[in-house]
C-alpha positions as CSV (number, residue, x, y, z in Angstrom):
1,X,-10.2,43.9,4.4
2,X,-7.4,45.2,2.7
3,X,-5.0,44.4,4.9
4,X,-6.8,41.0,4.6
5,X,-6.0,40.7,1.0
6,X,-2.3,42.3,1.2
7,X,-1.5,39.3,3.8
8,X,-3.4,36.7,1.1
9,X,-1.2,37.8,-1.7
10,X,2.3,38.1,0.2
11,X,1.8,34.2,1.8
12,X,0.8,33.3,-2.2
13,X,4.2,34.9,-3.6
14,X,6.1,33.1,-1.1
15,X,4.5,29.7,-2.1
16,X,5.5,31.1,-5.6
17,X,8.7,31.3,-4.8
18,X,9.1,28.2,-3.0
19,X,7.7,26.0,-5.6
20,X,10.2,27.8,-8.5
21,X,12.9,27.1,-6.0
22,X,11.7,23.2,-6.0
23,X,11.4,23.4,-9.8
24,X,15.2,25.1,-10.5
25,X,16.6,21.9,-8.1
26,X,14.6,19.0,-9.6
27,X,15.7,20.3,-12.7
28,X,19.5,21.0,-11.0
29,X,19.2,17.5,-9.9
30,X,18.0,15.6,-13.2
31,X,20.9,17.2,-15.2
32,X,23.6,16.2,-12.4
33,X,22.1,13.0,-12.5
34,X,21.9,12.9,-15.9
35,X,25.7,12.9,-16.3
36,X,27.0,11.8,-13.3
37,X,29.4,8.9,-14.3
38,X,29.4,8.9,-17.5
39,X,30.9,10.6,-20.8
40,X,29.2,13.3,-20.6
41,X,31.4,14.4,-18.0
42,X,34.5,14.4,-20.6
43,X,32.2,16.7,-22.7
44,X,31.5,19.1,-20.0
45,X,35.0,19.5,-19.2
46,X,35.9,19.8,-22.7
47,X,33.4,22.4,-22.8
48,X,35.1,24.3,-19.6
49,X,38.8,24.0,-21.3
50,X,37.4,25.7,-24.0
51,X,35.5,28.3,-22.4
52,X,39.0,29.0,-20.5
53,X,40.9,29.1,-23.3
54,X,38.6,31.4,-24.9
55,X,39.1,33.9,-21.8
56,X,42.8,33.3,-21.3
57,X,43.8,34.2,-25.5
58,X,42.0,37.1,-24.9
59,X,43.8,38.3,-22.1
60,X,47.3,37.4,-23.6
61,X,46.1,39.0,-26.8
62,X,47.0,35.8,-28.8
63,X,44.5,37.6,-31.7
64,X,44.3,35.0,-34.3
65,X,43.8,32.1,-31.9
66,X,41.3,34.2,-30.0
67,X,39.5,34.8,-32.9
68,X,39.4,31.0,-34.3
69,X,37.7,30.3,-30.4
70,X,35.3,33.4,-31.0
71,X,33.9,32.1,-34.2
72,X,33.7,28.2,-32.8
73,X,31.3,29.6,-30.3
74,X,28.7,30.5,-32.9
75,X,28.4,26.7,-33.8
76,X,28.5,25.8,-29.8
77,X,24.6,25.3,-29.9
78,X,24.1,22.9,-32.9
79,X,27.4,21.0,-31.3
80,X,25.8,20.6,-27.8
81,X,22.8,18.8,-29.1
82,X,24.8,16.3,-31.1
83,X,27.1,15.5,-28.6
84,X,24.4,15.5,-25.9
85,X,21.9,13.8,-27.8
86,X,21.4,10.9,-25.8
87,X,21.3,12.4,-22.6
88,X,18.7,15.1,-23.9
89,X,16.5,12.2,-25.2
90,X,17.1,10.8,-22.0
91,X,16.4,14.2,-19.6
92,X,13.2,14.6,-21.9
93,X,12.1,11.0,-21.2
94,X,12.8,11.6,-17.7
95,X,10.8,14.6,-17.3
96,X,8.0,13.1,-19.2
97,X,7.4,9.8,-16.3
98,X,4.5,11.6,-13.9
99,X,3.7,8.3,-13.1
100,X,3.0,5.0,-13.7
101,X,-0.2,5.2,-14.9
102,X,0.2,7.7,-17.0
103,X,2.7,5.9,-19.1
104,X,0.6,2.8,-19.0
105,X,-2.5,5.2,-20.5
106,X,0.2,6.4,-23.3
107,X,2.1,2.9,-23.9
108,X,-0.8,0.2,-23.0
109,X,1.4,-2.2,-21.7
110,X,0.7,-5.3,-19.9
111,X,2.1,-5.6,-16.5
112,X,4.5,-8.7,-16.1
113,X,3.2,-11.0,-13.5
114,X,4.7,-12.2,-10.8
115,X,5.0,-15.9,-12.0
116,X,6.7,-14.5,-15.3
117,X,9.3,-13.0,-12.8
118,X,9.8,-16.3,-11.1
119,X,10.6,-17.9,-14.6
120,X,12.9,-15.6,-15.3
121,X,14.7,-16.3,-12.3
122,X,15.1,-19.9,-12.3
123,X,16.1,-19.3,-15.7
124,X,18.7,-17.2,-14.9
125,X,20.2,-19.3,-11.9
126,X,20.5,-22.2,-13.9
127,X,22.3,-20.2,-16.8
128,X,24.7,-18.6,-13.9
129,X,25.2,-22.1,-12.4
130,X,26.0,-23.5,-16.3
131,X,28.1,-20.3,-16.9
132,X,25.6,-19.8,-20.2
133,X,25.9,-15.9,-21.3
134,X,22.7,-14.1,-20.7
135,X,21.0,-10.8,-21.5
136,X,17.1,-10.6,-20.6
137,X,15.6,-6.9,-21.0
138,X,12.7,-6.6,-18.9
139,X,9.9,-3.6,-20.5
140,X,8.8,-1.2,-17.7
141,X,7.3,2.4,-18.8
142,X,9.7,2.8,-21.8
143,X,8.6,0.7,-24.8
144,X,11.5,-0.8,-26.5
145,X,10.0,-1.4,-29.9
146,X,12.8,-0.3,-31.9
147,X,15.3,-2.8,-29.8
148,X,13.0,-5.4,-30.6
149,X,12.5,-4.6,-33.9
150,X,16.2,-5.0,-34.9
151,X,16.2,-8.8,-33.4
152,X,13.9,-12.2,-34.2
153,X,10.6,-11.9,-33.6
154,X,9.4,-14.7,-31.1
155,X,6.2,-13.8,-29.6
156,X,6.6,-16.8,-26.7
157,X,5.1,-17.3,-23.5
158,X,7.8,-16.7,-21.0
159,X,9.1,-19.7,-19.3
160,X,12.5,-21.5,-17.9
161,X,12.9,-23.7,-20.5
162,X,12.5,-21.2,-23.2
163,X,14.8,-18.3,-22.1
164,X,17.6,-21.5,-21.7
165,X,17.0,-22.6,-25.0
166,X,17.4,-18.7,-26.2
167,X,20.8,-18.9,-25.1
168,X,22.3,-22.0,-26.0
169,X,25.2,-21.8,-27.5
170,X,23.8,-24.0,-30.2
171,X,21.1,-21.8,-30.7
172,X,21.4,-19.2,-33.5
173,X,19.7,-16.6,-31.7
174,X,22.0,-17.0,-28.7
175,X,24.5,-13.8,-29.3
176,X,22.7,-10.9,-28.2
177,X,19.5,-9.6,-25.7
178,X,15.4,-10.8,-25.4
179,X,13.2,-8.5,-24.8
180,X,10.7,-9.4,-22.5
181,X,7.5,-7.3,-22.2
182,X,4.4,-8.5,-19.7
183,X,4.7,-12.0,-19.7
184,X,5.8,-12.7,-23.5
185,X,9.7,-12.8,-25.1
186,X,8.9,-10.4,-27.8
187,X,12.1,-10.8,-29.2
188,X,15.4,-12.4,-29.4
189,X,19.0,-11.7,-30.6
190,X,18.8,-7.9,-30.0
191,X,21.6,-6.0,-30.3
192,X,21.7,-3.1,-27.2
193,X,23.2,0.8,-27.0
194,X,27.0,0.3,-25.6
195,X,27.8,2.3,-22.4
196,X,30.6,4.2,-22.2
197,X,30.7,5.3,-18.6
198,X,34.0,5.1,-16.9
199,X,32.9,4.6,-14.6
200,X,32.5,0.9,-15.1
201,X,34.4,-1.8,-13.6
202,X,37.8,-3.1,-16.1
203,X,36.7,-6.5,-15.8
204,X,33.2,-5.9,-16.8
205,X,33.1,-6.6,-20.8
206,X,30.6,-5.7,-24.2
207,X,27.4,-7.8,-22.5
208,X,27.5,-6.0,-19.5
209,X,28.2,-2.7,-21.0
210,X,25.7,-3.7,-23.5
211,X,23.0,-4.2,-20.4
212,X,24.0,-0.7,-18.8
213,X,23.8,1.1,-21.8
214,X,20.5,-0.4,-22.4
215,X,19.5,0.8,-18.7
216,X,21.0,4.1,-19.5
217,X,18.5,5.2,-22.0
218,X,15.6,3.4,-20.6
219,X,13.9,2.5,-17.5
220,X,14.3,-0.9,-18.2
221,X,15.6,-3.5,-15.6
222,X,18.4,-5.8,-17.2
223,X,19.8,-9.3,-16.4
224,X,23.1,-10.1,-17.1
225,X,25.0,-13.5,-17.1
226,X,28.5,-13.4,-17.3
227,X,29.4,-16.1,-18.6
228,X,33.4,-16.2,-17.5
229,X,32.5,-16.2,-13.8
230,X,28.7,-17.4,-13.9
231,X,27.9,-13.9,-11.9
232,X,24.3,-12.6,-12.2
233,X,24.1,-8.6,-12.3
234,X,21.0,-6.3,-12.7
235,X,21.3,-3.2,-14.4
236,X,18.8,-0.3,-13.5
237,X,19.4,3.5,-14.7
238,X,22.6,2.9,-15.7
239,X,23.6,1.8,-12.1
240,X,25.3,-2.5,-12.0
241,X,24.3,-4.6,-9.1
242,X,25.7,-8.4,-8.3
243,X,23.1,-10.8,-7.3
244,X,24.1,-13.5,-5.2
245,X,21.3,-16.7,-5.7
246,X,17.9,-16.8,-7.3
247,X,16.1,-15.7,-4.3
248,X,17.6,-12.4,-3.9
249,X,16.9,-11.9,-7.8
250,X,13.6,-13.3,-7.9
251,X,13.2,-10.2,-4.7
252,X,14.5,-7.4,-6.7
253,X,12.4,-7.8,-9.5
254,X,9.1,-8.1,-8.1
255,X,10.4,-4.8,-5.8
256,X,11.2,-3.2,-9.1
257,X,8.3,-4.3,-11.0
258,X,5.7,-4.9,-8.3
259,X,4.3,-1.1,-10.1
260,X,3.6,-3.0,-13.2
261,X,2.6,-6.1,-12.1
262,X,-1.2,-6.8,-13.4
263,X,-3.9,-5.7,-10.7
264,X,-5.6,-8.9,-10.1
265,X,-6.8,-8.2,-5.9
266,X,-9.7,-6.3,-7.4
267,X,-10.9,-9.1,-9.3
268,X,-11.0,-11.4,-6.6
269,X,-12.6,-9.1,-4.2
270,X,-15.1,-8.2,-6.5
271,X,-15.4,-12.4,-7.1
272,X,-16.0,-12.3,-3.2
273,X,-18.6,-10.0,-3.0
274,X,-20.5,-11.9,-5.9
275,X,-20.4,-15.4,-4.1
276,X,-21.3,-13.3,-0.4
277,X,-23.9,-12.2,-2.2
278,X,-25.1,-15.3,-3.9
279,X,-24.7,-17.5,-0.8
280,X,-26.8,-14.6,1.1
281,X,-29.6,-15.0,-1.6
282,X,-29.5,-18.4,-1.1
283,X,-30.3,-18.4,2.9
284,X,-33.0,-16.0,2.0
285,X,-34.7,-18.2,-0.4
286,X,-33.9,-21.4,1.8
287,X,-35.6,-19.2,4.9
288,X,-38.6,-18.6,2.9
289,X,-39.5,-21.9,1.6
């Protein structure tokens, strides 16, 4: 029995250590992630000149310069949370996602439907074909309430003809993002978080940068119209893709969103089951009479 119970506990200690092992490399992974690309690299370089110049005055003995480094240090935890701010906010965010429904229990969004996604769309190729300038934020887990709240309230049923006439150059509200969330703009002329990655192509200007650094700090998927070469680009977690014609967009957005899309099979099943059910009473009554 003992022996028993010595075996029990060693195989349990090795599950131990294999989930801690997991843990350390998810976490490994989300800070690599977290930084890959953008400036947050400059800062942790920055970090590793210092550290190095730090070790190297004190093996020159350059004393007073040694000592200015010594006493920066003190401050090194109250600077690494301003500069990483964003990407701390970010990580926490990140860690925080165990699922979609979870964030739909915490956020109580409404799902955007598939026929919202097809608006958007044809909206969009028809802006690219026009060369028309677009930015459409689409809501996933991440409420963007304080984006929205720094724009025009709209409060519209998503359609074609209304994201077109957002961004109309004779429109007033025209210079800046929508924020759509379920199947409603919430709000127009929103101004967006800059990137600055380096990562980013030279050619690419402030509304696509304005569109990654939205996708940067949320897991938002973002449309983008350039309006020099009539090119439609999606941004998602800070990553840029080109989309070629509305049917390839129209297919990346319900794959990205087909998660949040409203449930409606279980509805119609359960609609099924009623009129089974009714037409079975029925027979039965006609049977009896």
């Amino acid at each position: 029995m003992s022996d028993y119970f010595s075996d029990f506990f060693t195989s349990t200690q090795v599950w131990v250590y294999v989930i801690d092992i997991l843990l350390v490399a998810y976490v490994n992974y989300r800070l690599l992630k977290l930084i890959r690309g953008k400036r947050a690299w400059r800062i942790v370089l920055g970090i590793i000149v210092f550290i190095g110049a730090l070790v190297v005055s004190d093996w020159l003995q350059l004393k007073t310069l040694h000592w200015i480094l010594d006493k920066a240090t003190l401050l090194a935890p109250v600077a690494l949370v301003i500069l990483f701010l964003p990407e701390l906010r970010q990580a926490v965010e990140g860690f925080g996602k165990l699922g979609v429904w979870t964030e739909r229990l915490i956020t109580q969004q409404k799902g955007t439907s598939s026929g919202t996604l097809g608006e958007i769309a044809t909206a969009v190729a028809e802006m690219a074909d026009q060369r028309i300038g677009a930015l459409i934020v689409i809501e996933r887990g991440t409420a963007l309430q304080d984006i929205a709240d720094n724009g025009t309230p709209i409060h519209g049923k998503v359609t074609a003809p209304l994201i077109g006439a957002m961004f109309y150059h004779g429109n007033p509200l025209h210079d800046g993002a929508i924020i759509v969330r379920g199947d409603e703009v919430v709000s127009a002329a929103c101004r967006l978080p800059m990137s600055e990655s380096g990562a980013i192509d030279p050619h690419y200007h402030m509304r696509h940068r304005a569109g990654i650094g939205m996708s940067e700090q949320s897991d938002a998927v973002v449309i983008i119209v350039s309006e020099e070469r009539g090119e439609i680009a999606v941004a998602i977690e800070g990553e840029l893709a080109v989309v070629s014609d509305e049917a390839e967009l129209r297919e990346m957005l319900v794959e990205e969103l087909k998660e949040y899309q409203p449930k409606q099979r279980k509805r119609k099943r359960r609609k099924r089951k009623r009129q089974v059910l009714r037409t079975e009473e029925q027979t039965k009554e006609d049977a009896s009479q």
